[in-house]
Structures are given as structure tokens and as C-alpha cells.
C-alpha positions as CSV (number, residue, x, y, z in Angstrom):
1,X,0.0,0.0,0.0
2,X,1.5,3.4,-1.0
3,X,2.1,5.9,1.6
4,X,-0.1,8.9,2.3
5,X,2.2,11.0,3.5
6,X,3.6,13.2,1.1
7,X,7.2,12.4,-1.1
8,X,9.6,14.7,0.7
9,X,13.4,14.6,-0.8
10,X,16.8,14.1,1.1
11,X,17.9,17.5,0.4
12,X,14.3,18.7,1.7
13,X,14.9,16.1,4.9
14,X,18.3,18.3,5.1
15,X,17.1,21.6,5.0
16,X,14.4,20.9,8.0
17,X,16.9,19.3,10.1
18,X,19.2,22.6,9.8
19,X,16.4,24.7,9.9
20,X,15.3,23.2,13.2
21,X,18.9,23.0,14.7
22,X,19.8,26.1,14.2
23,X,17.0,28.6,14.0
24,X,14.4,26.7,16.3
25,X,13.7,27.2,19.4
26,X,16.2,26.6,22.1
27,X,18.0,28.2,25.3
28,X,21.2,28.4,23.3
29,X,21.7,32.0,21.1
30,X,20.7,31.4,18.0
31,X,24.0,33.5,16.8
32,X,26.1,30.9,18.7
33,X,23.9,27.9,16.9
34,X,25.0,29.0,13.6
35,X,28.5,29.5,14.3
36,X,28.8,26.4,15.6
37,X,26.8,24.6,12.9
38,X,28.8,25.9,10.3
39,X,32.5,25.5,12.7
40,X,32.8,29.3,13.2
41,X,34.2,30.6,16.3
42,X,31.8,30.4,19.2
43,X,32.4,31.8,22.6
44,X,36.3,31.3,24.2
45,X,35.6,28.7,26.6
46,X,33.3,25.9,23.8
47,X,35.8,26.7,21.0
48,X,38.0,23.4,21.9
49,X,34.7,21.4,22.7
50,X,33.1,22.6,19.3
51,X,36.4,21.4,17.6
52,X,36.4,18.3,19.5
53,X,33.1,17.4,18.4
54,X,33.2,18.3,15.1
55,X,36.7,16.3,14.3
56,X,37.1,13.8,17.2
57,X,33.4,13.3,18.7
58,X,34.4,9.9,20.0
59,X,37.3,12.0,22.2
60,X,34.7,14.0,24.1
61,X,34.7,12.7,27.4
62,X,33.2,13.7,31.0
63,X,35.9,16.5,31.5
64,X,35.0,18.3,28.5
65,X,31.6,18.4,29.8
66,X,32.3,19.7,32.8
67,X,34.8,22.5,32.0
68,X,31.4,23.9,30.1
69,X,29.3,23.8,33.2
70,X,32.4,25.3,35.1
71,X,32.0,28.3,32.8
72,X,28.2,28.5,33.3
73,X,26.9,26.3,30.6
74,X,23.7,24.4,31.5
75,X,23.2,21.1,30.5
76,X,20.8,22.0,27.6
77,X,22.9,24.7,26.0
78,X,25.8,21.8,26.3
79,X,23.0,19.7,25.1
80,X,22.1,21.4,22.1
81,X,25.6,22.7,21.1
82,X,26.4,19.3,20.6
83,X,24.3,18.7,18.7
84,X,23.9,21.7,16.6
85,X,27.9,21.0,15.9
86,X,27.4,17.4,15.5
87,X,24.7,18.0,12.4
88,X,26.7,20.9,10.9
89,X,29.7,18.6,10.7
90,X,27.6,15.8,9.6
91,X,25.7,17.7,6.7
92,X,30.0,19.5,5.8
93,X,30.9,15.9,5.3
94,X,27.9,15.1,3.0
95,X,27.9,18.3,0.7
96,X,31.4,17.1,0.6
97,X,30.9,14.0,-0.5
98,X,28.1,14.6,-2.8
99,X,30.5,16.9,-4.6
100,X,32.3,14.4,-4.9
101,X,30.7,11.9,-6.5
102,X,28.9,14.9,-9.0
103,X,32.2,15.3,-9.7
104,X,33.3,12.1,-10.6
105,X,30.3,11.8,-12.6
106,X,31.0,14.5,-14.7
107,X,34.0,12.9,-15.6
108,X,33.2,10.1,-16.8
């Protein structure tokens, strides 16, 4: 039986999920969403966790965590710069590869 939800494409999929990361609602700025979605500089003390996360994710460990809550982060701004840096690396990495592979195509 077909669906009856309506067809939506990747790239559509894509543009929600940053749209909702990034300019949704949230307790973290919506200035310091962006810059860490698209691995800008953010403020002093998260650079080194927003690097971390976006090259090394599986280094973060407990410390990380709590030098953020040492510097007044709560746990849902920690929350949801995690994962606003998480996505923005993860959707880099696919415009990447996507230009990749158009690329290879185009060349036979």
C-alpha cells in the first residue's frame, strides 16, 4: 500500500533538520547555533569542545563536559551545542561527498 504522506526529498529532509537545529527554538543564542553549525568561532571557553566534536566526537569525554558547566553552561545549551555542531559537521561531510561523487560523474 502506498504511503499517504507526502514524497519529501533528502535535500528537503536536510534543509528541515538545519532549519530546526539552528534557527528553532532553544535556550542556546541562536548567533552561537550558527557559528557552531557551520564551525565558526563560538564563545572562548566551547571553541576546543566545538572542535572536539566536530573532528574527534568519539574523544569527548566527562571532563570536556564539565569544564562547560564550570564556565556556566547548562546542560541544555551543552546539550544542544552538541548537537547543533554534531549535524553541521555531519551535513559539511555530506555536501562534501556529494560533490564528490557529481564530480566524478562529470567525468566520466
Amino acid at each position: 500500500m502506498p504511503s499517504k504522506s507526502p514524497s519529501i526529498s533528502a535535500t528537503e529532509l536536510f534543509a528541515q533538520l538545519r532549519e530546526r537545529v539552528v534557527d528553532g527554538p532553544a535556550e542556546l543564542d541562536r548567533g552561537v547555533r550558527r557559528a557552531a553549525f557551520s564551525g565558526d568561532r563560538v564563545p572562548t571557553e566551547a571553541q576546543a569542545y566545538t572542535d572536539k566534536v566536530r573532528r574527534h566526537a568519539y574523544k569527548v569525554t566527562e571532563s570536556d563536559i564539565t569544564g562547560l558547566r564550570a564556565a556556566g553552561w547548562t546542560e541544555e545549551a551543552i546539550f544542544e551545542l552538541t548537537i547543533v555542531t554534531a549535524v553541521g559537521a555531519a551535513l559539511s561531510r555530506l555536501d562534501m561527498a556529494m560533490a564528490v561523487l557529481a564530480q566524478a560523474r562529470e567525468d566520466g
